[in-house]
N, C-alpha and C positions, 0 to 999 in steps of 0.2 A: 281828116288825115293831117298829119305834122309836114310843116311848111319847110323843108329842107334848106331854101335859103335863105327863110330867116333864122333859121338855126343856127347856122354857116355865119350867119352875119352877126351872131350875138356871142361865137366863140372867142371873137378878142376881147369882148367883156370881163369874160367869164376866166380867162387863162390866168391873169393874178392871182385870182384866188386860188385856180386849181394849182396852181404852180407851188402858192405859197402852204397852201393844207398839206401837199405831198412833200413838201421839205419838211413842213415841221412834225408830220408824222412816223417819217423816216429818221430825223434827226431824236424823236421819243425814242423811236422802235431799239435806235442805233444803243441810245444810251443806258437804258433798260436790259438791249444782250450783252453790251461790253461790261457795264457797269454793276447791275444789279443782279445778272446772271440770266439764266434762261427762266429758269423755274422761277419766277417773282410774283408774290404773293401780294397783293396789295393791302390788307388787312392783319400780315403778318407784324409782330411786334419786334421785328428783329430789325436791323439795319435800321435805323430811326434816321437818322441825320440821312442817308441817300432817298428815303422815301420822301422825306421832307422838299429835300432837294425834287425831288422828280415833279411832285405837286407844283413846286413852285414855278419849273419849268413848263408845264400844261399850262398854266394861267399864264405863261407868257406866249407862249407858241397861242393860246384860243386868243389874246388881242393882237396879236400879227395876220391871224386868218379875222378877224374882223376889219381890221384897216385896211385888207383889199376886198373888202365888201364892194360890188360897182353900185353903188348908191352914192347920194348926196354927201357932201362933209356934214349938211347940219343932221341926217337920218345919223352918220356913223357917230356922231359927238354924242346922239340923243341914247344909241344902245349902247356905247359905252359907257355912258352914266348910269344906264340901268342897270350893268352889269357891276359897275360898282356900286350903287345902293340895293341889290343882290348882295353880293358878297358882305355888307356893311352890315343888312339886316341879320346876317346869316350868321356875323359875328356875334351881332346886340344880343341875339335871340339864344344864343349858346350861355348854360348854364357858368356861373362864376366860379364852381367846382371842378363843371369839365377843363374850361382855360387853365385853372390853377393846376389842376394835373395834369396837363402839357406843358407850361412850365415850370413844375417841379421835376418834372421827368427832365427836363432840358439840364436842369439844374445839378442832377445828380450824375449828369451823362458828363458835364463840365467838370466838378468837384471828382468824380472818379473816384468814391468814399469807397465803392463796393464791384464785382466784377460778378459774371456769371459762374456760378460755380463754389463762390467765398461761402460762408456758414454765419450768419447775420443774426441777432437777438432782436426783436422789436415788444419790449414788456413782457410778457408771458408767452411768450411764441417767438419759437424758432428755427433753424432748417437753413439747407443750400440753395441759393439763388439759381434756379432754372431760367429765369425768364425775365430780360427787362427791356418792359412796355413803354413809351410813351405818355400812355397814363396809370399803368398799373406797374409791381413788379410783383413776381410768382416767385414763393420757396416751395423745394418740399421738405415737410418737416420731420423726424427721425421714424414716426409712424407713419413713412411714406405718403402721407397725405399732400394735397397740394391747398398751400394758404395762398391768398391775391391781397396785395395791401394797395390802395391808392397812394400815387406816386406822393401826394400832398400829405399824406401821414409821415411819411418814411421823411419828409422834409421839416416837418413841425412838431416832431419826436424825435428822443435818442436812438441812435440804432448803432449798435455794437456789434460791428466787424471780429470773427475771428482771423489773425494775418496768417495769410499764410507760410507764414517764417517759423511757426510753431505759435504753441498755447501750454499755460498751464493747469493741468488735471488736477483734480484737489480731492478730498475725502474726508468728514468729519466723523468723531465719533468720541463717546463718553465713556470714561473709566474713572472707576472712583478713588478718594484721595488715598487709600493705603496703598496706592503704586508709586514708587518714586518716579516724578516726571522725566528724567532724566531715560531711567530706564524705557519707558515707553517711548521716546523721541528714537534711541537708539532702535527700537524694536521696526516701527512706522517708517523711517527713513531705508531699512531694508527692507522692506517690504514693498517702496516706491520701487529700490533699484531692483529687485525682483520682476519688473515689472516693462524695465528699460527705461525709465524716467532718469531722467538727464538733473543734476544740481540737484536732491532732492530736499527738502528743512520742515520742519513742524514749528506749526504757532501754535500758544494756547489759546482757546478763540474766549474761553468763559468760564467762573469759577461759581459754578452753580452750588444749589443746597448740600446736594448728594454728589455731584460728578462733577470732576473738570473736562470740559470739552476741548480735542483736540483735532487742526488741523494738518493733515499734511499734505503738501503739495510737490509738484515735480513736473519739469519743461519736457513738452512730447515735441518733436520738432515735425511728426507727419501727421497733421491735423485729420489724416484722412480714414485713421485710427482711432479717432476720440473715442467715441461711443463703445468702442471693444475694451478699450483701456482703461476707460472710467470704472468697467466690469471688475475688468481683470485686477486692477487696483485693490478693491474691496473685497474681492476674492484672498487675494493677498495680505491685506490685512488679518481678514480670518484665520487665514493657517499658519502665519505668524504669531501672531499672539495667542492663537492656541498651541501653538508646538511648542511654548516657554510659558506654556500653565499660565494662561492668564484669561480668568474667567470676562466675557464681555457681555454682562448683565448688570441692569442697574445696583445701586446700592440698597436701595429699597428692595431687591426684591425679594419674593414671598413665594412659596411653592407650597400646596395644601397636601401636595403624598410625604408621608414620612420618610424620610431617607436618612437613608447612614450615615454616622460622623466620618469626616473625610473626603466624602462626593464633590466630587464638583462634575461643572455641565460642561465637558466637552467631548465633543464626541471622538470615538477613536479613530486609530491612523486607518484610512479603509486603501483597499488594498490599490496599489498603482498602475493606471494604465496607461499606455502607448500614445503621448501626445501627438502623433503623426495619424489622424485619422486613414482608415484604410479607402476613404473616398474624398475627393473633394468638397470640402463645406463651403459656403459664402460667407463673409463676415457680415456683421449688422448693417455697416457702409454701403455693404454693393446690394444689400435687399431694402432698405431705408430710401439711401440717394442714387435709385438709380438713374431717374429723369436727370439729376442733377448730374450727373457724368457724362451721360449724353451730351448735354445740354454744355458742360465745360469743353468736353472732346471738340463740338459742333466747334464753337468760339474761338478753342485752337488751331483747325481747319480752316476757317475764315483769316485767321492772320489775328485774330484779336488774343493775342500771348498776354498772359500776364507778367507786367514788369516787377519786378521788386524791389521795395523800396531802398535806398541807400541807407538812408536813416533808421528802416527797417533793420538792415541789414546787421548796422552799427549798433544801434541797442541791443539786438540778442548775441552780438559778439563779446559785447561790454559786460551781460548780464553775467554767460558764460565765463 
């Protein structure tokens, strides 16, 4: 049977610590519901710098509940040390990759290059940032997929922010030299503003064997159109230069069926219909990114707005 007053007589031992474990558990608990929220995820990639924080406050609150251990000074000096050649091993032993993509994540959370939500290029891939990790960040990319890049990639490579102040949408395409360029600039530049493209101008990009290749370009200021507009654009181009007779085939080309002197290949006006669908459609955007809306909405809701920049602001007022 348990000795009740020795028990009784070990509880003023024992009351530092219990005293001090229940502050600093309450004082986690505290800062976890005010702070982090109720719902907190510990392995969530979200809220990086308060998770950080909260860890760091655990390793201080676990050596406060060590140093009222009722044991010796020389026992508590001895499990302090081992608690920090613990943690030192635990550092050694972590990968130079993992470290590095904790701080490239740090890095990018600092430089504030990109935001959740923004439309990012990284080489031949690209998409809306859903998600940024500590060590990873998540886009989804216009095939609604989700790509993961290590933080230390997106640090040690270009990565090309679309701003969100607008972009411009562009289109190329080859016509050969008996058009006068002139003509075709006129043709292409309504065709952009058909389109709503904002300032619109053609370059010639190249003056190939057979065709001069042409771009034309035009400022969309709601980035969150691109992918429809990029469409629509090209769409545009078509029935423009088809409604002023202008065949868009190479110069070279060759057709094995006999046809009439006169023909040309466009096809005719087919007949018009009611661009107000009689239901509802989505656009490419909200079936594409739609993680990525959430995922900006969320960010919005947390208080993390996106600012924009001044500079930003200024250059597309200047361009304009």
């Amino acid at each position: 049977m348990f000795d009740l007053e020795q028990i009784y007589a070990e509880i003023p031992r024992y009351l530092p610590l219990i005293v001090t474990a229940t502050v600093v558990l309450v004082t986690l608990r505290l800062i976890q519901w005010l702070w982090l929220g109720r719902k907190f995820d510990a392995f969530s990639d979200r809220k990086i710098i308060p998770q950080a924080l909260m860890l760091l406050f655990s390793v201080v609150g676990g050596v406060f509940i060590v140093l009222a251990l009722p044991v010796s000074d020389t026992l508590r000096a001895q499990i302090l040390s081992l608690l920090g050649l613990v943690m030192t091993g635990v550092m050694a032993l972590s990968s130079a990759t993992f470290v590095s993509n904790a701080f490239a994540g740090s890095m990018l959370r600092l430089t504030r290059s990109f935001r959740v939500g923004d439309y990012i290029r990284i080489g031949s891939q690209g998409g809306r940032v859903t998600e940024r990790g500590i060590f990873h960040t998540e886009i989804q990319t216009e095939d609604r997929d989700l790509t993961t890049f290590p933080n230390l990639l997106l640090v040690t490579n270009a990565v090309t922010v679309v701003r969100s102040s607008g972009t411009i949408v562009t289109a190329t395409i080859s016509l050969g030299y008996d058009l006068p360029h002139s003509r075709v600039e006129e043709l292409l530049i309504e065709a952009a503003k058909q389109v709503e493209l904002e300032d619109p101008y053609v370059h010639v990009v190249e003056l190939g064997d057979f065709s001069v290749s042409y771009k034309v370009c035009g400022f969309l200021s709601d980035i969150k159109v691109m992918l429809t507009t990029r469409s629509r654009l090209k769409k545009s181009i078509l029935d423009t230069l088809h409604g002023a007779n202008i065949e868009i085939v190479s110069p070279t080309f060759m057709n094995q069926r006999p046809q009439k002197e006169g023909v040309v290949f466009i096809p005719k006006p087919s007949r018009q219909v009611d661009p107000t669908p009689s239901v509802d459609l989505k656009t490419a955007e909200e079936i594409a990114f739609d993680k990525a809306d959430d995922a900006e909405a969320e960010a919005l809701k947390n208080g993390e707005t996106i600012d924009e920049d001044e500079d930003d602001l200024k250059s597309v007022e200047d361009a304009k």
